[in-house]
PDB file of N, H, CA, C and O in Angstrom:
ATOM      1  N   UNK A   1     103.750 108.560  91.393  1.00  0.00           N
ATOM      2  CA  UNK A   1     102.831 107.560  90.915  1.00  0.00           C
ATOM      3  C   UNK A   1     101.446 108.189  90.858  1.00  0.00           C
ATOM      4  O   UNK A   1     101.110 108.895  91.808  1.00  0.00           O
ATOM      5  N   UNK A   2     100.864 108.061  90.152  1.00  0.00           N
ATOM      6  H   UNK A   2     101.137 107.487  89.380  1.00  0.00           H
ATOM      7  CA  UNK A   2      99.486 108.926  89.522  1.00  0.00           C
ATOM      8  C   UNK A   2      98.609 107.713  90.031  1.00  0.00           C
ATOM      9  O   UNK A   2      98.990 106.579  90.324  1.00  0.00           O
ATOM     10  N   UNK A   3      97.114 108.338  90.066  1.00  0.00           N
ATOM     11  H   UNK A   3      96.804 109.259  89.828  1.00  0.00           H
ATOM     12  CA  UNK A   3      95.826 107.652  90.544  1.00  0.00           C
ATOM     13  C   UNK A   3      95.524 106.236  89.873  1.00  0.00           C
ATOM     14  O   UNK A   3      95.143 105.164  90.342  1.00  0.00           O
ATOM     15  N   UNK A   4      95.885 106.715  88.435  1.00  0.00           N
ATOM     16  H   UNK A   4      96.194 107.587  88.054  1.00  0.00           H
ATOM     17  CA  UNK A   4      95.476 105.336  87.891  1.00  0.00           C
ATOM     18  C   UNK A   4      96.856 104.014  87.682  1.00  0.00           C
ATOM     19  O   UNK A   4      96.881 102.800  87.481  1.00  0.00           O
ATOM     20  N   UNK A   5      97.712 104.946  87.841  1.00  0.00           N
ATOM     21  H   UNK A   5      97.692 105.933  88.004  1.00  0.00           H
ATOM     22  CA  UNK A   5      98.688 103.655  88.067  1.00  0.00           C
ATOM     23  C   UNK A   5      99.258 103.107  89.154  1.00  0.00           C
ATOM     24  O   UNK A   5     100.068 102.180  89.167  1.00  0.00           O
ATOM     25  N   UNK A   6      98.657 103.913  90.388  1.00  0.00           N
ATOM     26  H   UNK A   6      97.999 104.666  90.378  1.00  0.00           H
ATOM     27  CA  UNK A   6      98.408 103.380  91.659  1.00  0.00           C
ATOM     28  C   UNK A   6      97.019 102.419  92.069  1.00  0.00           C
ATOM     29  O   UNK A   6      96.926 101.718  93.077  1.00  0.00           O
ATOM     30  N   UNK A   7      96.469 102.511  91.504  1.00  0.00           N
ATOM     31  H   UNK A   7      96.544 103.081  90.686  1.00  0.00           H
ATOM     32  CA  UNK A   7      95.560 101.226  91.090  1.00  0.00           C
ATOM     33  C   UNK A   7      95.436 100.225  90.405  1.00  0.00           C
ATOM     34  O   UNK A   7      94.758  99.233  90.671  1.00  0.00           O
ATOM     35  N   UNK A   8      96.501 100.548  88.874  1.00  0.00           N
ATOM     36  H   UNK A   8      97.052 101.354  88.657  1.00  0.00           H
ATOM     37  CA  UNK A   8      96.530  99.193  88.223  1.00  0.00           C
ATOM     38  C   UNK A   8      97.868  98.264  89.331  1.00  0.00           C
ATOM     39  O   UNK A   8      97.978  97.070  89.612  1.00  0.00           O
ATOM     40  N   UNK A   9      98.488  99.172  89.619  1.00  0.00           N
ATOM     41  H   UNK A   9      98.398 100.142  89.391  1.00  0.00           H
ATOM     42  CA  UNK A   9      99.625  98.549  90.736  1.00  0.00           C
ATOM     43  C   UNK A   9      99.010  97.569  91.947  1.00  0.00           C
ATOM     44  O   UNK A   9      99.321  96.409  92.218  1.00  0.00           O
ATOM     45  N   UNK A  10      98.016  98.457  92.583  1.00  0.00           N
ATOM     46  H   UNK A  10      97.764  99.400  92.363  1.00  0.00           H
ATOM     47  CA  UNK A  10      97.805  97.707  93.665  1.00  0.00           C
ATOM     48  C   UNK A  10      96.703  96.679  93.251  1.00  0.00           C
ATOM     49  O   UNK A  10      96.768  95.661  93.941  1.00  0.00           O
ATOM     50  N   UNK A  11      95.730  96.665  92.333  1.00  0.00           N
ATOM     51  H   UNK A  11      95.678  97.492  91.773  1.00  0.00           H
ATOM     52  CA  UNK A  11      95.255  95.507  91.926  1.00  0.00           C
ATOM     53  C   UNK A  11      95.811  94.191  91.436  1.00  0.00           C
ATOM     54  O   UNK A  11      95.392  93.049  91.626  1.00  0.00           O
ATOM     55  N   UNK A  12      97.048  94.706  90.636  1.00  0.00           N
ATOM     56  H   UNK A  12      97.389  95.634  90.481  1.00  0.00           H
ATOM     57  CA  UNK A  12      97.715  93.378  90.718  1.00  0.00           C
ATOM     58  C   UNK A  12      98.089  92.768  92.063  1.00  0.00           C
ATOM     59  O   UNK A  12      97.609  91.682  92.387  1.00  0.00           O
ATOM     60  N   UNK A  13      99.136  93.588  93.053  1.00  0.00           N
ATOM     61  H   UNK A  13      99.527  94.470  92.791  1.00  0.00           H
ATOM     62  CA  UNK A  13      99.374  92.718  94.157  1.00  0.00           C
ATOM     63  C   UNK A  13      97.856  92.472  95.008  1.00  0.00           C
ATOM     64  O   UNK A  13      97.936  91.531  95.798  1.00  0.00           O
ATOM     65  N   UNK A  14      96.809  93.001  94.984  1.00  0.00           N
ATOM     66  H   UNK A  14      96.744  93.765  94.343  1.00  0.00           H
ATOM     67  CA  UNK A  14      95.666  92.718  95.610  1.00  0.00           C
ATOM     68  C   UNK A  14      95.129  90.974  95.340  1.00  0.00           C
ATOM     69  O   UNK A  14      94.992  90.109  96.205  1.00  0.00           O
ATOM     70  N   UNK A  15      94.896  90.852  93.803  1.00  0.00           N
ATOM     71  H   UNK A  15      95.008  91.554  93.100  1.00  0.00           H
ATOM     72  CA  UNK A  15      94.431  89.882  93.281  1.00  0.00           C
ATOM     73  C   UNK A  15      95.343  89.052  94.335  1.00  0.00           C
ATOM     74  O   UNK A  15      94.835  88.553  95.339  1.00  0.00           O
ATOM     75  N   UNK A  16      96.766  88.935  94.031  1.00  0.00           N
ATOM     76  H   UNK A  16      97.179  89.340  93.215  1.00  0.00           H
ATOM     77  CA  UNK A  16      97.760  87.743  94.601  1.00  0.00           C
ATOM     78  C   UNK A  16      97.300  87.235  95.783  1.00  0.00           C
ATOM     79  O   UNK A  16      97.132  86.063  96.117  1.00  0.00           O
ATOM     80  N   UNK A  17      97.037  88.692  96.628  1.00  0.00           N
ATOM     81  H   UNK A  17      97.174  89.645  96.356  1.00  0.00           H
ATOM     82  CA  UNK A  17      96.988  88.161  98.546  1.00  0.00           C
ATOM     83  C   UNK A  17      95.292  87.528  98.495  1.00  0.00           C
ATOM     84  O   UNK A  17      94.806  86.712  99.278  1.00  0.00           O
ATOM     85  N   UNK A  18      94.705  88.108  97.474  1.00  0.00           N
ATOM     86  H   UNK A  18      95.100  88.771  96.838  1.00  0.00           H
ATOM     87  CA  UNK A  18      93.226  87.280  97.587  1.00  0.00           C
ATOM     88  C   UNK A  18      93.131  85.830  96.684  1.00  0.00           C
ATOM     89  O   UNK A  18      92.342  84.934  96.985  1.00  0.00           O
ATOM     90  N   UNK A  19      93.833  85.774  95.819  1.00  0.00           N
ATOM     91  H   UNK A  19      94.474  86.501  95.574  1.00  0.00           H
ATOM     92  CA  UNK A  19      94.492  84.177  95.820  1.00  0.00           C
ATOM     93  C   UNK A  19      94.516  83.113  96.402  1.00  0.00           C
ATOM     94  O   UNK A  19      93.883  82.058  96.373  1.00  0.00           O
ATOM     95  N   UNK A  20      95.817  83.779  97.252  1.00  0.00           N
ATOM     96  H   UNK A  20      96.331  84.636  97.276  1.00  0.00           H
ATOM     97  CA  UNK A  20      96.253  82.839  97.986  1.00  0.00           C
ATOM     98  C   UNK A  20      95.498  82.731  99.129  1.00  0.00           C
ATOM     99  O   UNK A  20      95.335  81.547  99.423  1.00  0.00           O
ATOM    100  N   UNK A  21      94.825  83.712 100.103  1.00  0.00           N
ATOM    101  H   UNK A  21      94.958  84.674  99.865  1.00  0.00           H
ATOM    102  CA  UNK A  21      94.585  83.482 101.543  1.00  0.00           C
ATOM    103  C   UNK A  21      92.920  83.961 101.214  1.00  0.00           C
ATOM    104  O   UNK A  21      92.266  84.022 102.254  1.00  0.00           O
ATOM    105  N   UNK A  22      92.205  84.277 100.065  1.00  0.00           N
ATOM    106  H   UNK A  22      92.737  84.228  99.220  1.00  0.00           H
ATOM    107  CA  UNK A  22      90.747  84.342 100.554  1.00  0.00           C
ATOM    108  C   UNK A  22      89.974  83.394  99.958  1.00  0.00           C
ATOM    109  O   UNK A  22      90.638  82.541  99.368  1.00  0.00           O
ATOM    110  N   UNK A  23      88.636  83.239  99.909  1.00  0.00           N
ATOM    111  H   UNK A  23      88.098  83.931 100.388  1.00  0.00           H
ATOM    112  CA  UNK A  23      87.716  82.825  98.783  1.00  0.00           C
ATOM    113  C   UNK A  23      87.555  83.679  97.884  1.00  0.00           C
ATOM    114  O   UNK A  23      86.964  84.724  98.159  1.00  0.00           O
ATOM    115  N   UNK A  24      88.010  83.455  96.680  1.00  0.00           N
ATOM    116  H   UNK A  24      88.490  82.606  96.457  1.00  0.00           H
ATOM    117  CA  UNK A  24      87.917  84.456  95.488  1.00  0.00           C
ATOM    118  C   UNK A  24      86.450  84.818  94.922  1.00  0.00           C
ATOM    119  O   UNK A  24      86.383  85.644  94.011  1.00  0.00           O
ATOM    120  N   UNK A  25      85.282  84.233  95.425  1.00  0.00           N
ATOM    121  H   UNK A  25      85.336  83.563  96.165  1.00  0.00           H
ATOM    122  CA  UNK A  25      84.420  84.131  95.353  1.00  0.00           C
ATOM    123  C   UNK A  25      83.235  85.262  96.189  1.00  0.00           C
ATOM    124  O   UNK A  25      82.121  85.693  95.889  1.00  0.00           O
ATOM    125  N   UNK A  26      84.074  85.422  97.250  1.00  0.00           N
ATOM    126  H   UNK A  26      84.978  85.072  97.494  1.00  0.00           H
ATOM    127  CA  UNK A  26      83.813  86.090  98.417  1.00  0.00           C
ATOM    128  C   UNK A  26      83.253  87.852  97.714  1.00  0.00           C
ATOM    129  O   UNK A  26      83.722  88.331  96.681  1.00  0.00           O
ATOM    130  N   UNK A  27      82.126  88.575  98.643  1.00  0.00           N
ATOM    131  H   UNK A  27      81.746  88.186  99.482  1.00  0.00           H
ATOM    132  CA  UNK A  27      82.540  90.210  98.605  1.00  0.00           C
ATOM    133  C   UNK A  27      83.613  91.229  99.332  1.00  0.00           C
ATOM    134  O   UNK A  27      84.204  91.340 100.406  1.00  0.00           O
ATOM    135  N   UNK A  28      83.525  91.705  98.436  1.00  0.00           N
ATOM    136  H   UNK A  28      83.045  91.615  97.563  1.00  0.00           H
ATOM    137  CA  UNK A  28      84.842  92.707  98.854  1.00  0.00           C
ATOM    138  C   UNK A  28      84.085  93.982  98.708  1.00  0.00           C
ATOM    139  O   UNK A  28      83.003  94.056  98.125  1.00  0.00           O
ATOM    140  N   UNK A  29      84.777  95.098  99.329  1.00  0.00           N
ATOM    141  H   UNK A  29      85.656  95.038  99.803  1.00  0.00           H
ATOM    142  CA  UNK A  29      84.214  96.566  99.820  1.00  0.00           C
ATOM    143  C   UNK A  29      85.095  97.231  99.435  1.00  0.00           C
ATOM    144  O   UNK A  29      86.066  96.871 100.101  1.00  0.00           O
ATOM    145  N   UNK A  30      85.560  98.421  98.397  1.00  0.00           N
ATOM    146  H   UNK A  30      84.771  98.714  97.856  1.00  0.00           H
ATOM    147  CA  UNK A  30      86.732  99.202  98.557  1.00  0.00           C
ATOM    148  C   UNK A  30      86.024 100.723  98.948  1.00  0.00           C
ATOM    149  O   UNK A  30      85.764 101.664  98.198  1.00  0.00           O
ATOM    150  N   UNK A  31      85.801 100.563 100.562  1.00  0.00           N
ATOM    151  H   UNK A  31      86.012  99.799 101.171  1.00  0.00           H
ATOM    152  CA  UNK A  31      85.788 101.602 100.960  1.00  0.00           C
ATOM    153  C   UNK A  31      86.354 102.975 100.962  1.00  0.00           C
ATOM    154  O   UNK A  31      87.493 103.022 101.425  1.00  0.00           O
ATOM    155  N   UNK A  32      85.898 104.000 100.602  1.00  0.00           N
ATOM    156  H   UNK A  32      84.973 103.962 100.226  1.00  0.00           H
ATOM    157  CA  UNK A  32      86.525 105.644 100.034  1.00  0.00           C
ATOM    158  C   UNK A  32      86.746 105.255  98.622  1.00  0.00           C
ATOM    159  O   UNK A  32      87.565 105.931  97.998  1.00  0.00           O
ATOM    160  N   UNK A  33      86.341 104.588  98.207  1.00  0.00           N
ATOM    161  H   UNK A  33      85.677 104.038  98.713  1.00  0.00           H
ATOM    162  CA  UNK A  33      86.561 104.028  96.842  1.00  0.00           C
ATOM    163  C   UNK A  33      86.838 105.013  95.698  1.00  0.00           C
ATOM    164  O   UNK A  33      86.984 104.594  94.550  1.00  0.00           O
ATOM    165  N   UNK A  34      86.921 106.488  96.040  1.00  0.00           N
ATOM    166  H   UNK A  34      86.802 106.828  96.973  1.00  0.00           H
ATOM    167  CA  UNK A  34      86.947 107.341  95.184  1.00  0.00           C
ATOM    168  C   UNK A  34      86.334 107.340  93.596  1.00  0.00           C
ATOM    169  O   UNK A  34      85.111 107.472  93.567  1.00  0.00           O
ATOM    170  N   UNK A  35      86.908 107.228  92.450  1.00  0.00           N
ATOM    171  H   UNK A  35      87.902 107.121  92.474  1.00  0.00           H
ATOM    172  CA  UNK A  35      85.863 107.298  91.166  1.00  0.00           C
ATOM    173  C   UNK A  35      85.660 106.105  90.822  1.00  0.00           C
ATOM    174  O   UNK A  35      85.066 105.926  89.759  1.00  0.00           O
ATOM    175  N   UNK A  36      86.068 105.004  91.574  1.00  0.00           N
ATOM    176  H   UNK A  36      86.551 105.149  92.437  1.00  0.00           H
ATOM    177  CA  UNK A  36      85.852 103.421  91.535  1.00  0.00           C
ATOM    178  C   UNK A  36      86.904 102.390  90.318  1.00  0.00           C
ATOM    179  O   UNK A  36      86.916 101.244  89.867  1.00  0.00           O
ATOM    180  N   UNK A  37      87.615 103.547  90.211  1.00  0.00           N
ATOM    181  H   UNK A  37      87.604 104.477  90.577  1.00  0.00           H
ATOM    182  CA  UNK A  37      89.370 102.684  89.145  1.00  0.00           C
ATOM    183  C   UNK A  37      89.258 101.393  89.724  1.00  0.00           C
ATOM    184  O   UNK A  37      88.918 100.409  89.066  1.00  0.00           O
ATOM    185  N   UNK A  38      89.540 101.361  90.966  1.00  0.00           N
ATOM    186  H   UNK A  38      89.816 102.160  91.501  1.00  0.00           H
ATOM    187  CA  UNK A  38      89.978 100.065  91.779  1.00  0.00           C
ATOM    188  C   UNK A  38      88.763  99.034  91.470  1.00  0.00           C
ATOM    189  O   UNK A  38      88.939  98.032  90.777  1.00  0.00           O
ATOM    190  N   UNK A  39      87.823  99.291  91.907  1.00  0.00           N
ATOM    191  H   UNK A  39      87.681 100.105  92.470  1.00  0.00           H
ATOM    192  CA  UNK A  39      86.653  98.309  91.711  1.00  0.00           C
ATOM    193  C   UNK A  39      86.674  98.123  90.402  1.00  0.00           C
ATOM    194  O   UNK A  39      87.282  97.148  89.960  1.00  0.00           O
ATOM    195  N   UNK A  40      86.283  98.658  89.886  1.00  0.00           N
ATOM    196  H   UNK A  40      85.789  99.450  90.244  1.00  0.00           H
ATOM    197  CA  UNK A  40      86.728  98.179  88.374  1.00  0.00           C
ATOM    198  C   UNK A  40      87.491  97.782  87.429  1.00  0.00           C
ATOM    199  O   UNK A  40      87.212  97.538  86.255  1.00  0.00           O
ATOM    200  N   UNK A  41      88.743  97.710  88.132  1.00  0.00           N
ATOM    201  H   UNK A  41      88.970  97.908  89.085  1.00  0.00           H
ATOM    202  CA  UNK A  41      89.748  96.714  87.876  1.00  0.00           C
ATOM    203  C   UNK A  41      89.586  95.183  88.201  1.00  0.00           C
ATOM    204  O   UNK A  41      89.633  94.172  87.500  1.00  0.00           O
ATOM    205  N   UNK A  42      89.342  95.448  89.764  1.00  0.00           N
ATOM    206  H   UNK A  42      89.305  96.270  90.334  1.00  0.00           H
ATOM    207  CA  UNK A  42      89.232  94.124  90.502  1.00  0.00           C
ATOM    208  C   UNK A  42      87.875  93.077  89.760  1.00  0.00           C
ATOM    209  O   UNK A  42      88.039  91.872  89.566  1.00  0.00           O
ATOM    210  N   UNK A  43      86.779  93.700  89.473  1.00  0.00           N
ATOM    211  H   UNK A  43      86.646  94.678  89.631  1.00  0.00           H
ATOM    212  CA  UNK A  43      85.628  93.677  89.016  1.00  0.00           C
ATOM    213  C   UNK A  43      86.212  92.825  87.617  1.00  0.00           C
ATOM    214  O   UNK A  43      86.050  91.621  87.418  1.00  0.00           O
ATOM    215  N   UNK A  44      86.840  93.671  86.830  1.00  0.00           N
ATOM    216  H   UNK A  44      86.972  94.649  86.992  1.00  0.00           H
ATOM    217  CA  UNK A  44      87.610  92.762  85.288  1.00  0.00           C
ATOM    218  C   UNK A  44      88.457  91.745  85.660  1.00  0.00           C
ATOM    219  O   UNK A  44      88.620  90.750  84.954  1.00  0.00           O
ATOM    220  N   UNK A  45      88.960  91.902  86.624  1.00  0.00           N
ATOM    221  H   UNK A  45      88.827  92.710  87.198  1.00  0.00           H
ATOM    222  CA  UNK A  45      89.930  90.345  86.905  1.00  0.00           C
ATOM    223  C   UNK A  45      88.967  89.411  87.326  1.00  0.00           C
ATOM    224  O   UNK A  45      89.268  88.246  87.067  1.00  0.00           O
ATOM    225  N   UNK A  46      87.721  89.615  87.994  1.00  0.00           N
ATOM    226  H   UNK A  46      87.477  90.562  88.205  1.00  0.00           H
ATOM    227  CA  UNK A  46      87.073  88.578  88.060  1.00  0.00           C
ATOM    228  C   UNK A  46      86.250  88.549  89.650  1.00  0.00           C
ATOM    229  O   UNK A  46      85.415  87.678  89.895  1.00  0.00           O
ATOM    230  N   UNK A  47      86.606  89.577  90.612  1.00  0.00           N
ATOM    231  H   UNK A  47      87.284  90.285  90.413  1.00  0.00           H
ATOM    232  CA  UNK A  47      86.120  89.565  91.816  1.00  0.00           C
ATOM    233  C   UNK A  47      85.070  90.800  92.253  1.00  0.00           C
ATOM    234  O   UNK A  47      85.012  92.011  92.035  1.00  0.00           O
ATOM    235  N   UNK A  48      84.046  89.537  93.201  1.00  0.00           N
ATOM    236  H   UNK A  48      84.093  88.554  93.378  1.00  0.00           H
ATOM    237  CA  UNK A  48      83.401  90.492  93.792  1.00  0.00           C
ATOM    238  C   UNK A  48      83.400  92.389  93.798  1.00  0.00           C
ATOM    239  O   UNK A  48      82.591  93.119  94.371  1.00  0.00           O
ATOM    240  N   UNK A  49      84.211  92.659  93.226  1.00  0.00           N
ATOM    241  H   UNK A  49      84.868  92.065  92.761  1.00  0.00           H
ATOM    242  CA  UNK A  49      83.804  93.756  94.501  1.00  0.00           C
ATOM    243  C   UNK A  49      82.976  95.183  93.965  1.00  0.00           C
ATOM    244  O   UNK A  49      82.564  95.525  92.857  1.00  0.00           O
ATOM    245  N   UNK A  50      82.948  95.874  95.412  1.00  0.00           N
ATOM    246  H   UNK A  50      83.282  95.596  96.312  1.00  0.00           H
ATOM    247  CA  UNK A  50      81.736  96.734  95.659  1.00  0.00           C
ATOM    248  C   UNK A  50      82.762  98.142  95.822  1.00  0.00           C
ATOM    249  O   UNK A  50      83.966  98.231  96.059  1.00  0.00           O
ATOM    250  N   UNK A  51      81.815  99.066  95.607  1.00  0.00           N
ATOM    251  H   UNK A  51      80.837  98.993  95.414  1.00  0.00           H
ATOM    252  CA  UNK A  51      82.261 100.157  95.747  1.00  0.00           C
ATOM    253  C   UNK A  51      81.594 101.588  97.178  1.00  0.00           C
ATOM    254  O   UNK A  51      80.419 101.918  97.018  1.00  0.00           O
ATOM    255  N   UNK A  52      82.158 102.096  98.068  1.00  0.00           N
ATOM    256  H   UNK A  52      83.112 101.828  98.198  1.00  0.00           H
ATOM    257  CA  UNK A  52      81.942 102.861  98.670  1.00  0.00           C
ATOM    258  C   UNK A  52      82.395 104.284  99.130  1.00  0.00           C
ATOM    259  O   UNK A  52      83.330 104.444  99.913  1.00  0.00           O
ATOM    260  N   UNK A  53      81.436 105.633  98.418  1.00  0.00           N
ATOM    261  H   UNK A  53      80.676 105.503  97.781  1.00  0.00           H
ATOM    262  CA  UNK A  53      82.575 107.025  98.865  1.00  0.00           C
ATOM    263  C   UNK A  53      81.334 107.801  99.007  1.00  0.00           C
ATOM    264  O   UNK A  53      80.495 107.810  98.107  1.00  0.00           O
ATOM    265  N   UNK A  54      81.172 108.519 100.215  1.00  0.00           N
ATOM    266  H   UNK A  54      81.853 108.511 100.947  1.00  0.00           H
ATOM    267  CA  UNK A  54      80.267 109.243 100.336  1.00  0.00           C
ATOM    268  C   UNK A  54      80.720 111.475  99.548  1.00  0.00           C
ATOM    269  O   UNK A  54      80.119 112.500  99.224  1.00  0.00           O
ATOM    270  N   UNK A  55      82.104 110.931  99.668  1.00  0.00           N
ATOM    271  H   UNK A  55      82.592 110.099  99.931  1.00  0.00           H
ATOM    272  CA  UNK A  55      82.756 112.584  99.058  1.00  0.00           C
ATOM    273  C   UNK A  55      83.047 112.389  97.974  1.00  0.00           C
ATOM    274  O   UNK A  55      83.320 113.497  97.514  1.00  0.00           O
ATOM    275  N   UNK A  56      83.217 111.391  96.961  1.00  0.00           N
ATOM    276  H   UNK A  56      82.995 110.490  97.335  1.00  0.00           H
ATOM    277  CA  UNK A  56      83.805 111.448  95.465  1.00  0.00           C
ATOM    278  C   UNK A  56      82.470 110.677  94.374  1.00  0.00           C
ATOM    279  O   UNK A  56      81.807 109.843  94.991  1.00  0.00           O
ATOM    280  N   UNK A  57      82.114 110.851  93.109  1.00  0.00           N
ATOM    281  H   UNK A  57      82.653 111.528  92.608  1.00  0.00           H
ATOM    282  CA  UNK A  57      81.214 110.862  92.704  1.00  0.00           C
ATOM    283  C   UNK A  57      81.706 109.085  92.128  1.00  0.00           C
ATOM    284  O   UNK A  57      82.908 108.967  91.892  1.00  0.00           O
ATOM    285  N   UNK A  58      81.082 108.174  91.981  1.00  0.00           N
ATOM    286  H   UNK A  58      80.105 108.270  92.172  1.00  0.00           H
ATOM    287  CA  UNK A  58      81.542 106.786  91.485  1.00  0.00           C
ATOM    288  C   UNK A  58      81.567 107.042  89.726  1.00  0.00           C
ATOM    289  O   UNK A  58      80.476 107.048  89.155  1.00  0.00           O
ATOM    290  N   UNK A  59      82.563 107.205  89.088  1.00  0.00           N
ATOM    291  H   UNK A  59      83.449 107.200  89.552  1.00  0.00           H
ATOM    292  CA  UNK A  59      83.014 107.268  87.658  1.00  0.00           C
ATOM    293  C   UNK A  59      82.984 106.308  86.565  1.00  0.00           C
ATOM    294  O   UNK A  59      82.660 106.279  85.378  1.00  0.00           O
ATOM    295  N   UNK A  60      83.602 105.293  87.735  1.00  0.00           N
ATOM    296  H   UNK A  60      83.865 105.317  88.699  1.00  0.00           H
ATOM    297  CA  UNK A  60      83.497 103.875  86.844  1.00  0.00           C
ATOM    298  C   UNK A  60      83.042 102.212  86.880  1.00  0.00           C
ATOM    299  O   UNK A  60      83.087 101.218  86.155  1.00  0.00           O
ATOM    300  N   UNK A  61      82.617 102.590  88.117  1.00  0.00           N
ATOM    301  H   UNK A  61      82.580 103.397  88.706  1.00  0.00           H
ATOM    302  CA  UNK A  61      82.177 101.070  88.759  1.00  0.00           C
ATOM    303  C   UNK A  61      80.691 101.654  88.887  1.00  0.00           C
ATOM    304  O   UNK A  61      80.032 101.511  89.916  1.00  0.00           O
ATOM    305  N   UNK A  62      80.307 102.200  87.962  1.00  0.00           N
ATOM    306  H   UNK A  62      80.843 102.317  87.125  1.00  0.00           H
ATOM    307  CA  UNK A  62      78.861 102.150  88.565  1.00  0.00           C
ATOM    308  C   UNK A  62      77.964 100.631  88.127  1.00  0.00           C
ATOM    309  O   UNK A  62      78.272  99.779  87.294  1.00  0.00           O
ATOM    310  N   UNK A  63      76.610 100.711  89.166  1.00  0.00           N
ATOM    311  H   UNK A  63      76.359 101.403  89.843  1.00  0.00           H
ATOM    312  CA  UNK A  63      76.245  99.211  89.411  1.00  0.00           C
ATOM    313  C   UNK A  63      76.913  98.499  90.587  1.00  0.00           C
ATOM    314  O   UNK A  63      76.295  97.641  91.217  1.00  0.00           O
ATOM    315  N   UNK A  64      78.195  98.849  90.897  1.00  0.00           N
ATOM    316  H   UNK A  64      78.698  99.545  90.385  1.00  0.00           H
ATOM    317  CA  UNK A  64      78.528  98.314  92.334  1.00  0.00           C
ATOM    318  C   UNK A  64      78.559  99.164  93.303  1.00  0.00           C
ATOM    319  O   UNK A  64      79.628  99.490  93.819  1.00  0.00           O
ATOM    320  N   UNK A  65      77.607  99.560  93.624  1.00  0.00           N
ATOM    321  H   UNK A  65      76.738  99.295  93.205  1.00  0.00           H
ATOM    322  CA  UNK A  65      77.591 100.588  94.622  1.00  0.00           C
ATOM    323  C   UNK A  65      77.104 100.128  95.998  1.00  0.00           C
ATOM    324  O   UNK A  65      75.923  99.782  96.009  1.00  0.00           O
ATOM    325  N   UNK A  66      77.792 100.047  97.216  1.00  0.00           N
ATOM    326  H   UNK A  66      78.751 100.328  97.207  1.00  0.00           H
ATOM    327  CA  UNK A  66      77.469  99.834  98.525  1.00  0.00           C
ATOM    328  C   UNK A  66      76.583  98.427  98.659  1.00  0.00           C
ATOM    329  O   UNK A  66      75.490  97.947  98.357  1.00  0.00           O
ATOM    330  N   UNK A  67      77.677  98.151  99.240  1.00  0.00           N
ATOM    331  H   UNK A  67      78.565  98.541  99.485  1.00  0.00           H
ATOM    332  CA  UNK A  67      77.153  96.024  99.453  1.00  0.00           C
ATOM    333  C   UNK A  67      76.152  95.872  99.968  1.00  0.00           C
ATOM    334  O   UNK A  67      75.341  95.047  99.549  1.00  0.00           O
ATOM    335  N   UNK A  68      75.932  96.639 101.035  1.00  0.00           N
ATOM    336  H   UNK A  68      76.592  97.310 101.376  1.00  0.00           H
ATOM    337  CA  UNK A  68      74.528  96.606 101.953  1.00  0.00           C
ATOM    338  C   UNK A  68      73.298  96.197 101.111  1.00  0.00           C
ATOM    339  O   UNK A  68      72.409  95.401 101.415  1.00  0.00           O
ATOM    340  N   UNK A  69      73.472  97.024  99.828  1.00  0.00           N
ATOM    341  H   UNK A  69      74.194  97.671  99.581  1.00  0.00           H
ATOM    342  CA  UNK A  69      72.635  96.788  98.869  1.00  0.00           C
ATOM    343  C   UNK A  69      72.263  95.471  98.325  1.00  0.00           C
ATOM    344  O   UNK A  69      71.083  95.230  98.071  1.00  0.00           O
ATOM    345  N   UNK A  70      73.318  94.484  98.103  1.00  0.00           N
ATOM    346  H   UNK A  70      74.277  94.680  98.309  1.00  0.00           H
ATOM    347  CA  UNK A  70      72.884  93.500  97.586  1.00  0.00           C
ATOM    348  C   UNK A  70      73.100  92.199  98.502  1.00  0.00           C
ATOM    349  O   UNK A  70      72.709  91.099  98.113  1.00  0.00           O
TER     350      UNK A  70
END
């Protein structure tokens, strides 16, 4: 399973468990966030989230960079 289809994968089951058991409304952190696939998936479905990697350069979620921030 490759990087990016290990992210469109786990964003789908992600969305589900934040569905059902969070406030969808809420921030989210994908810490080590690597080139930010994930956040920027999650980000197009419609949620919060933020991005965090101090070793990988942010590729595609830029603008969500480290929650602290906002």
């Amino acid at each position: 399973m490759g990087y990016m289809e290990r992210s469109t994968f786990l964003s789908k089951k992600t969305t589900i468990i934040l569905w059902l058991l969070y406030n969808k409304n809420a921030k989210f952190l994908d810490y080590a966030g690597g080139y930010g696939v994930f956040v920027r998936l999650m980000g197009d479905i419609g949620f919060n989230y933020y991005w965090q990697d101090k070793f990988t350069p942010n590729l595609l979620s830029k603008g969500f960079e480290n929650i602290k921030k906002r």
